[in-house]
C-alpha positions in Angstrom: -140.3 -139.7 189.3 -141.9 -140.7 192.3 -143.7 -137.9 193.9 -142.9 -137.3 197.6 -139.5 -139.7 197.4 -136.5 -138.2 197.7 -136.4 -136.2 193.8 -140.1 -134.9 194.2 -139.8 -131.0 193.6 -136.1 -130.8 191.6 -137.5 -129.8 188.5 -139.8 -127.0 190.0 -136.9 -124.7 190.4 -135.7 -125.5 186.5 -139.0 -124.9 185.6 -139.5 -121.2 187.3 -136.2 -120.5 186.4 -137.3 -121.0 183.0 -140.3 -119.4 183.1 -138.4 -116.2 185.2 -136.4 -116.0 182.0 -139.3 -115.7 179.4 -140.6 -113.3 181.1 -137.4 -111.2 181.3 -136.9 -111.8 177.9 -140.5 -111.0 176.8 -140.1 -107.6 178.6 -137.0 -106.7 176.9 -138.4 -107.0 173.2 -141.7 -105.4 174.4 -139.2 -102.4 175.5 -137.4 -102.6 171.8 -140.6 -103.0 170.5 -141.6 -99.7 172.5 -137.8 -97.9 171.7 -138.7 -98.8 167.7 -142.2 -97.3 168.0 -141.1 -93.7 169.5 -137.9 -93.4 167.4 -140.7 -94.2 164.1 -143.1 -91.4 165.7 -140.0 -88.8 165.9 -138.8 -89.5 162.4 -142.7 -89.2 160.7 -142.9 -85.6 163.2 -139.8 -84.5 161.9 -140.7 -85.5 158.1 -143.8 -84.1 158.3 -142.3 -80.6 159.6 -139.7 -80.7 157.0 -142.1 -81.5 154.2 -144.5 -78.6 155.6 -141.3 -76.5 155.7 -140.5 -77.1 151.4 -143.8 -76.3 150.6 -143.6 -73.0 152.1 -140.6 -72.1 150.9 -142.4 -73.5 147.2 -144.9 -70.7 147.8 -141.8 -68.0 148.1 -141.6 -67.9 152.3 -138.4 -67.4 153.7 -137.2 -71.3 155.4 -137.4 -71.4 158.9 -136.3 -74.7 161.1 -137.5 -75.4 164.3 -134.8 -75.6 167.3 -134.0 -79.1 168.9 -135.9 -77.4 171.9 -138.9 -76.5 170.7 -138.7 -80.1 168.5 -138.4 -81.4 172.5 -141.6 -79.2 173.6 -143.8 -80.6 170.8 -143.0 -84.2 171.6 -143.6 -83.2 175.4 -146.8 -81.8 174.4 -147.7 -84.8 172.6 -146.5 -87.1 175.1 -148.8 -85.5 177.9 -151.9 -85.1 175.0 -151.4 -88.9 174.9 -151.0 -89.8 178.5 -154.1 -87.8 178.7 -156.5 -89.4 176.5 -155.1 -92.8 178.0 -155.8 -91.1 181.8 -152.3 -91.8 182.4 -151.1 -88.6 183.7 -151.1 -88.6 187.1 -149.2 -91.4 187.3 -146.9 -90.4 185.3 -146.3 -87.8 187.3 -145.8 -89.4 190.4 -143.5 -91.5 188.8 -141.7 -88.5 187.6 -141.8 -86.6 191.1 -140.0 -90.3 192.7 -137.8 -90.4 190.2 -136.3 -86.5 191.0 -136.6 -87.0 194.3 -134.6 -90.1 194.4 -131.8 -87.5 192.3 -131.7 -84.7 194.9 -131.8 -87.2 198.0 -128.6 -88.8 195.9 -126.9 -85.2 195.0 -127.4 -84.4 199.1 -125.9 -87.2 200.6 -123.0 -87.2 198.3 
C-alpha cells in the first residue's frame, strides 16, 4: 500500500470495526461472567439457609422457611453491605434515582 495514494486509510475502518466488536463482545461475557457469579452467590445463600434450617429441625425446632421477600431483603442488604465496603453507594444510587426518574417521566407523557 502506498501511504497517502489513493488506498491510504481503507483498512483503518476494518480495523476499528474490528476492534469495536471485541470490545462489545468482551463486555458481554464480562456481563455472563457477572450473571453466573450472582446466580452462584444466591444458590450458596439459599443452601446455607436451608442447611441451617435441617439442623434445627435435627435439634427438635419446628421448620420455618423464609418468604421470597425477606430472601429479597437479605440479598438487598448484602448488596448495599458490598457496595459499601467498595464505596460504591452513592453512585449506585444516583444511578438508581435516573433510572426511576426516566420511568415516571415515561409513565407521564404516555
Amino acid at each position: 500500500r502506498v501511504l497517502g495514494g489513493a488506498g491510504a486509510g481503507e483498512g483503518e475502518g476494518e480495523e476499528e470495526d474490528e476492534v469495536a466488536g471485541l470490545k462489545a463482545k468482551l463486555g458481554r461475557v464480562e456481563q455472563k461472567k457477572a450473571a453466573v457469579e450472582a446466580k452462584r452467590a444466591v444458590r450458596e445463600r439459599e443452601k446455607d439457609l436451608k442447611r441451617r434450617e435441617r439442623e434445627a429441625v435435627a435439634q427438635g425446632k419446628k421448620p420455618y422457611f423464609l418468604k421470597k421477600s425477606a430472601m429479597k431483603e437479605m440479598a438487598e442488604v448484602e448488596k448495599f453491605e458490598r457496595l459499601k465496603k467498595e464505596g460504591k453507594v452513592k453512585s449506585f444510587l444516583e444511578k438508581k434515582r435516573k433510572k426511576q426518574a426516566s420511568k415516571d417521566k415515561k409513565l407521564l407523557l404516555g
